[in-house]
C-alpha positions as CSV (number, residue, x, y, z in Angstrom):
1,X,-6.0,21.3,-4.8
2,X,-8.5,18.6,-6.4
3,X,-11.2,17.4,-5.4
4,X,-11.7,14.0,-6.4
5,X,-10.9,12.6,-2.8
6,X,-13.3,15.5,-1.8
7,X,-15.2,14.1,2.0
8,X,-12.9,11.0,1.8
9,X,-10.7,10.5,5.4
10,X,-7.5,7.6,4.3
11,X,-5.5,5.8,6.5
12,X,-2.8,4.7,4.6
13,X,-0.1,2.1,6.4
14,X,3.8,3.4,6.0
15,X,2.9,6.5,4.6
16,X,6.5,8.4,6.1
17,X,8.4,7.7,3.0
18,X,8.6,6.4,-0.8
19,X,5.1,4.7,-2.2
20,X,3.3,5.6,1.4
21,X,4.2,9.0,1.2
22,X,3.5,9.7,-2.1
23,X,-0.1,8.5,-1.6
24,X,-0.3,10.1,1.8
25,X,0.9,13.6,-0.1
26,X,-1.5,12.8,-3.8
27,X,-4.4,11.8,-1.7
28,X,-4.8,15.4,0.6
29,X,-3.8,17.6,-3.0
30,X,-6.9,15.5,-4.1
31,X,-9.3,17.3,-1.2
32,X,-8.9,13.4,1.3
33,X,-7.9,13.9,5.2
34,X,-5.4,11.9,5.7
35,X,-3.8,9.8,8.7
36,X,-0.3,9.8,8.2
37,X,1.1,6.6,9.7
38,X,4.8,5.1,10.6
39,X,6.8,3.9,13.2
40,X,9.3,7.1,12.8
41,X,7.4,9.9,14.2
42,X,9.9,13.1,12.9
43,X,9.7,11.8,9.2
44,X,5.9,11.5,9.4
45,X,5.3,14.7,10.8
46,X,7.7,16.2,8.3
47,X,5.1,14.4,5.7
48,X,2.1,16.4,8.0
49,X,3.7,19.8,7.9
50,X,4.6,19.2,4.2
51,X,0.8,18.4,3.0
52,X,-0.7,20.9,5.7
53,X,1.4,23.8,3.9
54,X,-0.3,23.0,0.8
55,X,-3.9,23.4,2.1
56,X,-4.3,19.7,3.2
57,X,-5.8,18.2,6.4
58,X,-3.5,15.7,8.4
59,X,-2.5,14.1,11.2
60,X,0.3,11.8,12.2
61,X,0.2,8.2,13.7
62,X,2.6,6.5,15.3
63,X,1.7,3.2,13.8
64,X,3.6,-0.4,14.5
65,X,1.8,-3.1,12.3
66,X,3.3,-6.0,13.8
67,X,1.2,-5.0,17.0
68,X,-2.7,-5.5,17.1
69,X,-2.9,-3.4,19.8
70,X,-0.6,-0.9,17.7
71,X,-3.3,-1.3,14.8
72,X,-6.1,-1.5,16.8
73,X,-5.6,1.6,18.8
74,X,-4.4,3.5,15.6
75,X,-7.9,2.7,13.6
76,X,-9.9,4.3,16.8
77,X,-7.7,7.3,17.0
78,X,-8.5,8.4,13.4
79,X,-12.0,8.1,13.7
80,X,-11.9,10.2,16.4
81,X,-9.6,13.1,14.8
82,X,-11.5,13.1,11.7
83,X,-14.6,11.6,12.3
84,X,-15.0,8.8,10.3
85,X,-12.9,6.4,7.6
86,X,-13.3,6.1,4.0
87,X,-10.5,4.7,2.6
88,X,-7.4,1.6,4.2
89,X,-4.6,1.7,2.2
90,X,-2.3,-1.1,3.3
91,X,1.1,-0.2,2.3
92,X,3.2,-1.3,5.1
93,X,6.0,-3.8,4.5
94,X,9.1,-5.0,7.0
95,X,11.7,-3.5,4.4
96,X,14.3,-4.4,6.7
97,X,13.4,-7.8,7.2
98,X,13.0,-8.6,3.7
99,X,16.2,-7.1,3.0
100,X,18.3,-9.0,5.4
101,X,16.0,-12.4,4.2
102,X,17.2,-13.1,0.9
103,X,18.1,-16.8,0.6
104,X,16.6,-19.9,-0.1
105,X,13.2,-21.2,1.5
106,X,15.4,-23.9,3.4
107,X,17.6,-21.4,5.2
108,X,14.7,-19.1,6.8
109,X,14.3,-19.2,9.9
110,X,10.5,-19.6,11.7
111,X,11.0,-16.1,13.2
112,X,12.1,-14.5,9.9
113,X,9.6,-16.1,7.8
114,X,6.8,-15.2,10.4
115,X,7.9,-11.9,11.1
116,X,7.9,-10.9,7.4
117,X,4.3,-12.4,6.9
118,X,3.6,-10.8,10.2
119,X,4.6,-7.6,8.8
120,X,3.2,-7.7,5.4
121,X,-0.1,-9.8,5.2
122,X,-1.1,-10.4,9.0
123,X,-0.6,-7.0,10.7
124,X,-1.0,-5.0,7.7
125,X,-4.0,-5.8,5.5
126,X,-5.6,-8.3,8.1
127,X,-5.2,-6.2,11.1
128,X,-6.4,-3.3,9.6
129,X,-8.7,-4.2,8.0
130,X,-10.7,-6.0,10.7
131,X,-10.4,-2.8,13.3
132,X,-11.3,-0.3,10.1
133,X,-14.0,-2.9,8.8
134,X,-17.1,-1.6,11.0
135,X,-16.2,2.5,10.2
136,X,-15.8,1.6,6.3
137,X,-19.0,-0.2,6.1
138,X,-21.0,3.0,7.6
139,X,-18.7,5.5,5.2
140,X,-20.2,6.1,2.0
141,X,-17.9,5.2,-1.1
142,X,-15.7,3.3,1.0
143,X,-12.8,1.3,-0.3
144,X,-9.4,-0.7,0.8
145,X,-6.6,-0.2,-1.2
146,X,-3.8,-2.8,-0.6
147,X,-0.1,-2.8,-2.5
148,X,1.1,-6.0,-3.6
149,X,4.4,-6.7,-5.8
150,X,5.1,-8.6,-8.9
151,X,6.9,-10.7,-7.1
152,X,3.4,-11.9,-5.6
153,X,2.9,-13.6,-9.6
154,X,6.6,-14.4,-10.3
155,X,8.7,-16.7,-9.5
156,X,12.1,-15.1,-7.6
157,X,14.8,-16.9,-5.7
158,X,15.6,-15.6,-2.6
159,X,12.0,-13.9,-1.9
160,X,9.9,-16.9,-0.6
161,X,8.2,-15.4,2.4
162,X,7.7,-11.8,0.6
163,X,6.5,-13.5,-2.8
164,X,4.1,-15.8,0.0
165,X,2.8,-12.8,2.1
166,X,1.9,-10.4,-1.1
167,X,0.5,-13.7,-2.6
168,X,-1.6,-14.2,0.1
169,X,-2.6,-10.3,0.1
170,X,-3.8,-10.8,-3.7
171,X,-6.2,-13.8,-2.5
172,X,-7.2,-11.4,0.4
173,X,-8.3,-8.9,-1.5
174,X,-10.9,-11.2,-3.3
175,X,-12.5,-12.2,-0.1
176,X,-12.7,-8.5,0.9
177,X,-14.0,-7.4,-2.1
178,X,-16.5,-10.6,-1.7
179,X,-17.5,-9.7,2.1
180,X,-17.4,-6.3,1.3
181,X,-20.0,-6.2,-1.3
182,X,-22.6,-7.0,1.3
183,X,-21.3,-3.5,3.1
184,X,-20.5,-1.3,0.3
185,X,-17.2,-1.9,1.0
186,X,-14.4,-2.6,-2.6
187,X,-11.4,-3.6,-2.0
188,X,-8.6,-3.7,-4.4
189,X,-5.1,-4.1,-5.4
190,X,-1.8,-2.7,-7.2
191,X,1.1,-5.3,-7.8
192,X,3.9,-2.8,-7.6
193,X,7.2,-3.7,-9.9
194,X,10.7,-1.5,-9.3
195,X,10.2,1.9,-7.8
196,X,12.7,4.2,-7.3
197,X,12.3,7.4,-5.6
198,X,13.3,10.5,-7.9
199,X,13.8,13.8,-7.1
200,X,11.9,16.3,-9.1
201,X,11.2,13.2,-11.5
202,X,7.8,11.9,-12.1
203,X,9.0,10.0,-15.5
204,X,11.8,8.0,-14.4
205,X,14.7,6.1,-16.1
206,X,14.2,4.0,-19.4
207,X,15.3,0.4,-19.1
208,X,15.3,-2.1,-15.8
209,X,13.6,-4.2,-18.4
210,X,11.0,-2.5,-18.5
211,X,8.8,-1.9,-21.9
212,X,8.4,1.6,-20.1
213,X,10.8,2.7,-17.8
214,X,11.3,2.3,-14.1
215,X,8.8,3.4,-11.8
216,X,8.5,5.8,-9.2
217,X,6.3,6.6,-5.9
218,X,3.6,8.7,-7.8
219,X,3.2,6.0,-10.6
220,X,1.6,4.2,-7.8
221,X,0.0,6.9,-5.9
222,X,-1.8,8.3,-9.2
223,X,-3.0,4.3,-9.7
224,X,-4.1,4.6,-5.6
225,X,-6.0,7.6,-6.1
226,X,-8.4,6.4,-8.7
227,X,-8.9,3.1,-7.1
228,X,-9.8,5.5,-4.2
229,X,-12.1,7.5,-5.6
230,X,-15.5,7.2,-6.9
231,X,-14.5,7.0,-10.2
232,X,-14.0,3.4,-9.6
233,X,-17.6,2.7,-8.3
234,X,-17.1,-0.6,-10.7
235,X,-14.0,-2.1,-9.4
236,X,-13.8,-4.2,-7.1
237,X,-11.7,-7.6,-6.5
238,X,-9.1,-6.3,-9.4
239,X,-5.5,-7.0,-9.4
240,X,-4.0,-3.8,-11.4
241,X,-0.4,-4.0,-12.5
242,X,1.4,-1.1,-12.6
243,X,5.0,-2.4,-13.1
244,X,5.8,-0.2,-17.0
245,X,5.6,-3.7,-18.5
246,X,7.6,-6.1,-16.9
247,X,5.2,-8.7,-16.2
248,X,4.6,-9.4,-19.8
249,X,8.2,-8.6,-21.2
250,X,9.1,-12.5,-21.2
251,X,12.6,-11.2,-22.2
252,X,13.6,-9.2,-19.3
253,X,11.5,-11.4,-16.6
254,X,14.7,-14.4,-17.5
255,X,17.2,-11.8,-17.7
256,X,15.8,-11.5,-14.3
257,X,15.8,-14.6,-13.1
258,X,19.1,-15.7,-14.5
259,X,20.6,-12.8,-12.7
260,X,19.2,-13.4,-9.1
């Protein structure tokens, strides 16, 4: 166990699986208590018994952040199981909806557009971050950690209500980091490019078009972790890539394109 999360308690949005979990799983080896959240309450307390084996401390939510109430309700519990809140990392995404959304801006629907910004921007970074706002501000070191995309900076066709909502959670995360500096609060944010889960495989695969390789869920839980911790007293209102290059290999960003 570490201890760089030492007296830190995270709640971190759609933490059951892939970039959540990874995070959820990092954050409690690193000494935080962590609020496991989801809407799929056997694979989030799978993720509970897994970190609580290793000497970690957490507890499952069931979470749904297309509610308020859902949010709401979720921010007061954790408080009261751990006593305070540190640390919002807003992870959660309607992976579904964007998957069964890809077409041009003309052919979405009002309900599919709103329930992917619903989804992604509205329920989970504004949401949450309203209900957790008054526990962060009296937590010492506190910080919101949101996950964006690079599809928030690039141009994709087929993607215009995801690229919209984790554009709009880029832009958020300036006025939090702006409000928050009145309340000790930073807020910050990791534009995510291709992860793929990977057994046993913290390196990845070369190519994707990346200068790297392709990513995986503790690329961006080790990037989470430090914007978490105090060793990032100083940032605040930062947009960090972590995408193994792809945003600035010109090259593979038309290969891209040209094959969307």
């Amino acid at each position: 166990m570490g201890s760089r999360l030492e007296g830190k308690v995270a709640l971190i949005s759609g933490s059951t699986r892939g970039i959540g979990r990874s995070i959820a799983e990092h954050f409690a080896s690193e000494g935080a208590k962590v609020a496991v959240t989801g809407r799929t309450i056997d694979r989030g307390e799978k993720v509970v018994a897994r970190i609580r084996e290793s000497g970690g401390d957490a507890e499952f939510f069931e979470l749904d952040v297309t509610s308020e109430e859902s949010v709401r309700s979720v921010v007061e519990a954790v408080v009261a199981r751990f006593g305070s809140l540190s640390t919002l990392v807003n992870n959660a995404a309607p992976t579904g909806a964007v998957a069964t959304s890809v077409k041009p801006l003309h052919d979405y629907s009002t309900e599919e557009w709103d329930a992917i910004l619903t989804g992604t921007l509205t329920g989970n970074v504004f949401w949450a971050s309203k209900y957790a706002w008054p526990h962060l501000a009296a937590a010492d070191g506190a910080s919101i950690v949101n996950i964006s995309s690079g599809q928030s900076v690039a141009g994709f066709k087929g993607f215009s209500a995801y690229a919209a909502a984790k554009g709009g959670i880029n832009s958020l995360t300036r006025s939090l980091a702006a409000e928050g500096s009145v309340d000790g609060i930073r807020a910050n944010c990791i534009l995510v490019g291709r992860v793929v889960a990977l057994k046993g495989d913290v390196g990845g695969h070369k190519g994707g078009g990346r200068l790297t390789r392709i990513g995986n869920p503790m690329d961006i839980a080790f990037a989470a972790t430090w914007l978490a911790s105090d060793e990032a007293a100083f940032a605040t209102g930062s947009m960090v890539t972590v995408d193994g290059g792809f945003s600035i290999n010109g090259d593979a960003a038309a290969d891209a394109e040209a094959a969307s």
